[in-house]
N, C-alpha and C positions, 0 to 999 in steps of 0.2 A: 627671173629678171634680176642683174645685177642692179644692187643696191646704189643710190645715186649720193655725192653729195651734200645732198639740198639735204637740209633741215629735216626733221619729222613736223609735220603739221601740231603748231599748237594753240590753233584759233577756235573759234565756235562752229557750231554745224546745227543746220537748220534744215527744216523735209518741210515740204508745201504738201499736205497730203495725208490724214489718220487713217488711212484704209487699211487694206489686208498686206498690202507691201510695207507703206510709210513705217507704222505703227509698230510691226513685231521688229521689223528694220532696225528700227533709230533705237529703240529700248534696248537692243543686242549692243547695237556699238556703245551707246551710255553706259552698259557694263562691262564691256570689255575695255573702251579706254578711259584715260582722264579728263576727257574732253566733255565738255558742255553740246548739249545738244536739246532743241525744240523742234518740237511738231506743231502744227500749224494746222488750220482749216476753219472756213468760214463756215461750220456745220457746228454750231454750238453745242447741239444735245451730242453731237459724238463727241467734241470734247470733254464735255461732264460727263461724259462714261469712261475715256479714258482715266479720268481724275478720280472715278469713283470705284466702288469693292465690284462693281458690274461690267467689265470691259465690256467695249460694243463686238467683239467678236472674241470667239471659241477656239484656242489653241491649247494643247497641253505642254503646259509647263510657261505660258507668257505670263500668265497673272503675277507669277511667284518672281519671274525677271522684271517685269515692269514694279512691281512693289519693292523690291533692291537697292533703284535705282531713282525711283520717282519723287520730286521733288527736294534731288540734290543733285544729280547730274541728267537726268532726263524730265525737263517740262514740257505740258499739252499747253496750247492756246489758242484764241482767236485774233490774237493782235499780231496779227500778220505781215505788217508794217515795221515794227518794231523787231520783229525775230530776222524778217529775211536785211532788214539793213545793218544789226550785227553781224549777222553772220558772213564768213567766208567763205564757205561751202553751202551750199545750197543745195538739196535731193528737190528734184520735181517727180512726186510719185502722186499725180491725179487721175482720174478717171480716163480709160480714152477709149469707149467703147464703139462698136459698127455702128455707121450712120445709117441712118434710118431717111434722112430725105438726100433731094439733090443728086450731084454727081458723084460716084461711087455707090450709092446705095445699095447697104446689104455687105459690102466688103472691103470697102475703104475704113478708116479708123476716125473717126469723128475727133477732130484737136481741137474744139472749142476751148473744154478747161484747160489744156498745155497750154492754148493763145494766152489765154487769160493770167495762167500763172506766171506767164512772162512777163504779161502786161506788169502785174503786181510786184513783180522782180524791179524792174525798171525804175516804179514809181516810189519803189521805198530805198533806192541809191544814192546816198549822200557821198561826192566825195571828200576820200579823207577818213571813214566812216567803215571799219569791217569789209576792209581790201587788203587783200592778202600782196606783201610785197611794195604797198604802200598805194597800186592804183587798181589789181585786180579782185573779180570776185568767180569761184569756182561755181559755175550752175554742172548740175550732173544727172540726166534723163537718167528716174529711176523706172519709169512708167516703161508697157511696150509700146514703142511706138514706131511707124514707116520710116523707112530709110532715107534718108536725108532730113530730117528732123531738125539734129542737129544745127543743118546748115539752118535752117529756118527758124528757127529760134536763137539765134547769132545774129539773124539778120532785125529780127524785129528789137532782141535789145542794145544792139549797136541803135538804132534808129531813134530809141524812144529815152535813148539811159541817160543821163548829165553829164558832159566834159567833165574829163578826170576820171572817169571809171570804164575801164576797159573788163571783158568775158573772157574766158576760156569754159568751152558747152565738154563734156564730156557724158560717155553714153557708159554706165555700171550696170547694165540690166541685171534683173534679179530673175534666181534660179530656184524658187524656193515652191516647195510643196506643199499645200494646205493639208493642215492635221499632223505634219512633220516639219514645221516650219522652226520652231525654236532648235530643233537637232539642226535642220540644214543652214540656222545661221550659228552654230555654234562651232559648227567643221562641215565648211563648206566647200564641197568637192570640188569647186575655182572659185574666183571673185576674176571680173570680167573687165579691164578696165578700155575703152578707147577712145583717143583726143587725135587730133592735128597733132603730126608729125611736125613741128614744129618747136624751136625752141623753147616758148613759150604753151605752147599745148604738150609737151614731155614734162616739164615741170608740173605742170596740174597733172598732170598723171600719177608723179612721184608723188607729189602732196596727198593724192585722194591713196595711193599707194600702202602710203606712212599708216595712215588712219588700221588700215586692214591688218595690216605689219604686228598691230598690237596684240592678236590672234590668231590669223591666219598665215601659214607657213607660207615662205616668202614663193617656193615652186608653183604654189597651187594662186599665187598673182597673176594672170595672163595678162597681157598691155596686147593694143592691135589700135589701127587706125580706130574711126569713130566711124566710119559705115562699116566695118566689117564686124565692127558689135552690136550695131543696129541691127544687122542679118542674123547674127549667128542667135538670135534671142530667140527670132522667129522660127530656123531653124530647128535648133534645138527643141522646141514645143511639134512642129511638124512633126519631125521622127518619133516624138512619144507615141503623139496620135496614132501615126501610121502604121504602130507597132499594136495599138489596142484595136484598130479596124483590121490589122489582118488576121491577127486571133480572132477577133470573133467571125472576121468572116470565115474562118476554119471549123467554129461550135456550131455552125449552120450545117456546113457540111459532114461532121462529126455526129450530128441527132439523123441526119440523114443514112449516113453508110451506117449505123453502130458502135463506131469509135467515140472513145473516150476523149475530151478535148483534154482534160490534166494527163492524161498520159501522153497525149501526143506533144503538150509544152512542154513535158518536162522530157523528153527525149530530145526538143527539137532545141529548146534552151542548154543541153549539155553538151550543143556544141560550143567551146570557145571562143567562137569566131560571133556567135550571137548574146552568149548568156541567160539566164534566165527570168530577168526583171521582164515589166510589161506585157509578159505571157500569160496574164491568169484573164479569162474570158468573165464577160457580164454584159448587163443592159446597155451598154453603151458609155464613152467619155462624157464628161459635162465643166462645169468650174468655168473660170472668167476667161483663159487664158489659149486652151486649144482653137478651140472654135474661132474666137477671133484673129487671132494668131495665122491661121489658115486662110482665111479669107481675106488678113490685109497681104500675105503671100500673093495668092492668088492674082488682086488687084493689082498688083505689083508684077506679076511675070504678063496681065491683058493692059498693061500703061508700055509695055518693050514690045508689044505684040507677040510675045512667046506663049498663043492659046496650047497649046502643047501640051507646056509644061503647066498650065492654069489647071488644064482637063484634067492630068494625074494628080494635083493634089486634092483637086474636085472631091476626086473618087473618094477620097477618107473622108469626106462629111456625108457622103453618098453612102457609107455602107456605116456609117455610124448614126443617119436616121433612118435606116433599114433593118437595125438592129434593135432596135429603140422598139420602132414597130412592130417587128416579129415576136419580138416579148409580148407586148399587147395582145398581139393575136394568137401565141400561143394558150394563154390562158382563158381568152373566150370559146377559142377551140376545145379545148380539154374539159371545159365544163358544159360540155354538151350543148358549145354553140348558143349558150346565152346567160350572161351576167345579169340580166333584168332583175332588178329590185334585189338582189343578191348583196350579203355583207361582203366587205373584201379585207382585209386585214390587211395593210401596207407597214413593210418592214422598215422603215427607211426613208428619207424627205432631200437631208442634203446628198449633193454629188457624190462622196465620198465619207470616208468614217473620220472621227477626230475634228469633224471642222462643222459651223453652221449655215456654212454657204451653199444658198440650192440654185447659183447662177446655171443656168442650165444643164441642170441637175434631169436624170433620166428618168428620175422618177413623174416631173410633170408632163412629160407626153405622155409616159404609163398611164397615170391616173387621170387624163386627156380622153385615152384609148377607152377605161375603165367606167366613165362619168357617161360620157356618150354614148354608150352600151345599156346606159340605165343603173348601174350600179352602185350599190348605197359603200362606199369608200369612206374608210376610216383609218388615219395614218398614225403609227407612233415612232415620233426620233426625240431622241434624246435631247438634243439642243436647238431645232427648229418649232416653232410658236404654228397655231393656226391661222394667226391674219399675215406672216409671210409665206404661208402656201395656199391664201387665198388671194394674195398678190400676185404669186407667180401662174395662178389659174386662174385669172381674173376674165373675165368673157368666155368661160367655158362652159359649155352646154350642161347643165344639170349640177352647176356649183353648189345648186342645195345639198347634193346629198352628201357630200363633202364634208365628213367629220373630225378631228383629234383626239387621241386619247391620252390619257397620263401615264397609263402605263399599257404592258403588252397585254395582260388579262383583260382589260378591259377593251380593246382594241378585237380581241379575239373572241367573244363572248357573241353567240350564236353567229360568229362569220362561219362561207360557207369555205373561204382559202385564205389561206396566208402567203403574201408576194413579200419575197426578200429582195430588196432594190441596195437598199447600201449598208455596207462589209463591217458596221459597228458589232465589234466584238461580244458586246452583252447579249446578244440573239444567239449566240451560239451556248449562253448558259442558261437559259429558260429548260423548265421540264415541259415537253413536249406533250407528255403524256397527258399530262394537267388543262395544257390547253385544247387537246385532242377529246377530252370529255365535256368543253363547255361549247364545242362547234355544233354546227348541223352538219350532219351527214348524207353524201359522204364530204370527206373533209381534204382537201387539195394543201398541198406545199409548192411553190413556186417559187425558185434559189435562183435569181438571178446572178447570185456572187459565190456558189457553190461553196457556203461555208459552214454547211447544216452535215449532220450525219446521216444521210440520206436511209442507207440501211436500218439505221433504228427509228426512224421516220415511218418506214415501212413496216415495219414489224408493230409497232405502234397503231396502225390503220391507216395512217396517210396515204392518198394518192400523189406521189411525187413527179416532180417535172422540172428539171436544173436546166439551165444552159450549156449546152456541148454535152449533152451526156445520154446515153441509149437511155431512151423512157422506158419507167419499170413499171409502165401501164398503158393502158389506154382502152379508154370505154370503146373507141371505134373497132378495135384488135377484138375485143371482147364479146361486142357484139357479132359480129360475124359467127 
């Protein structure tokens, strides 16, 4: 994008929103520019975490940015009122998860908090008052949310706002990966911007522009209308998905013929034209953002009546809890068809490594599968607590036997298997061997993330069972 020129932005910036967006977000740009910037949220203990040595969430390398920065260009607060009527830019990054009643249910995006943050927008507009230009204020959709959003949030704070203060809504959707989130905001492979082509919606472009300008290299700016960045968010998260559902649906058919699913990614990622990211097979996608992501898709191609196109992307939530599943049942298969009163050793709680978020994380249907089998389940992750994995299994049959451990020894200490669910790097430096003497026997390994040495696993005594990979046992084979 040619550079425009309007001014660089040198007013305040304020996010309605401490989550997993708002928070690592706004502390990136408080060190990359000179700008003032606050977060915001009516959730008072997550602000006293942000404020305190205990962030409310687990990223590597945010503590160390947010302490930088914090309380000289980056502040948390609850005065909500106050931040968003200084400021001239505005990030709405609140909650907007699947509605659960009414119409859409199950796949539409629930915008209660968006309403509200608008509402809150409106009522803290003084004009005269942190307006950029002397009557505007920039709001800018950091949240995912359905296409035409936008328009719909223009429309309620035109409706609600004070003569004298005119909007420009702009949609920056974030692109950012939990457990690599302070890399992806530090060189981020685009920043997304779209407004109203419009005179006045091009300048708030260039303004939110400027801000990025102070880090991110001007090519890697993309501008596009405001629905075609609303899409391309969703988008963009569908093709992940649909790339993690058809590897695994390949390790299904991989345990079945004898093929190797790593060898077959990595032949099939050397082509060019595909690459080799999102080829590594496991239990399944989980986090905040596939799943629903998919579903307001979905809702969105059965609102045009294109069931069609709804059915195909159906399919990747369809083979991503078939997968879920098949983990499950792999492992009560392989133990001879019953988990009953059996230890389990569970590798892993959140979705993914690096992060403490278990939003629909694969391990609580696993441990779903595991509990309702009868079996005494015991999980160790590094950064997830047991009263948030007793939340996430909350009505689940047999949540007694539901335990935590502090570490992996004791997690392992007479289990009859160990289930790797998520790809935290320290499981792969434990001595195997060590934990292989305080098991009962015989003693199962189950690598959902294939990132164990399976061969010295075996040599060890393990009975091993990965995902995608010719099994190098089995008691049915044996028996015979």
């Amino acid at each position: 994008m040619a550079e425009s020129a309007q001014p660089p932005f040198t007013g305040k910036i304020c996010c309605i929103g401490a989550g997993y967006v708002g928070g690592p977000t706004m502390a990136m740009m408080a060190l990359k520019t000179p700008l003032t910037v606050t977060v915001v949220d009516m959730n008072k203990q997550r602000i006293d975490a942000w404020n305190s040595d205990q962030l409310p969430i687990y990223e590597p390398g945010l503590k160390e940015v947010v302490e930088a920065v914090r309380g000289k260009r980056l502040f948390f607060t609850t005065d909500v009122e106050k931040a968003v009527r200084e400021a001239e830019i505005i990030f709405v990054s609140v909650n907007t998860p699947t509605k659960e009643y009414g119409f859409g249910k199950g796949l539409a995006a629930d915008l209660t908090y968006w309403e509200g943050a608008a509402r809150s927008i409106s009522k803290a507009c003084v004009a005269g008052v942190g307006l950029l230009n002397g009557t505007t204020k920039i709001i800018v959709e950091k949240s995912t949310v359905p296409v035409h959003t936008a328009d719909a949030m223009s429309c309620v704070l035109k409706a609600c706002s004070p003569p004298g203060v005119s909007f420009q809504v702009l949609s920056n959707p974030e692109f950012l990966a939990e457990g690599t989130a302070v890399q992806d905001l530090t060189a981020p492979d685009r920043v997304l911007i779209g407004g109203l082509q419009t005179p006045e919606g091009l300048n708030a472009i260039e303004a939110l522009a400027s801000v990025y300008r102070h880090w991110v290299p001007d090519e890697r700016i993309i501008t596009a209308n405001v629905w075609s960045a609303e899409v391309a968010k969703l988008i963009a998260n569908a093709f992940l998905a649909q790339r993690i559902s058809s590897v695994n649906a390949l390790s299904a058919i991989c345990e079945a013929s004898g093929a190797d699913i790593d060898h077959v990614s990595k032949a099939v990622g050397a082509d060019p034209g595909l690459g080799p990211k999102f080829l590594k097979a496991g239990p399944g996608f989980g986090g905040s953002c596939f799943q629903k992501d998919i579903l307001n898709l979905i809702y969105l191609c059965k609102q045009h009546k294109m069931n069609e196109v709804a059915d195909y992307w159906s399919q990747i939530l369809k083979m991503n809890d078939f997968q879920k599943m098949r983990f499950g049942s792999l492992i009560v298969n392989a133990m001879f068809n019953t988990v009953n009163n059996k230890k389990i050793a569970i590798f892993g709680f959140a979705f993914k490594a690096d992060t403490g978020d278990t939003r629909e994380s694969p391990a609580i249907d696993i441990c779903k599968t595991l509990l309702s089998e009868g079996a005494q389940v015991c999980v160790y992750d590094p950064e997830v607590k047991i009263s948030q994995m007793q939340r996430d299994l909350a009505g689940v049959e047999n949540l007694e036997r539901l335990t935590a451990a502090e570490d992996a020894i004791s997690a392992c200490q007479d289990a009859h298997a160990i289930v790797v669910i998520t790809e935290w790097k320290v499981f792969t430096t434990y001595d195997y061997a060590k934990l292989y003497e305080i098991m009962k026997k015989p003693s199962f390994v189950f690598d959902g993330r294939n990132i164990l040495d399976h061969s010295r696993l075996r040599e060890i005594g393990f009975n091993v069972l990965a995902i995608g990979k010719p099994a190098g046992w089995s008691w049915k084979a044996e028996s015979h």
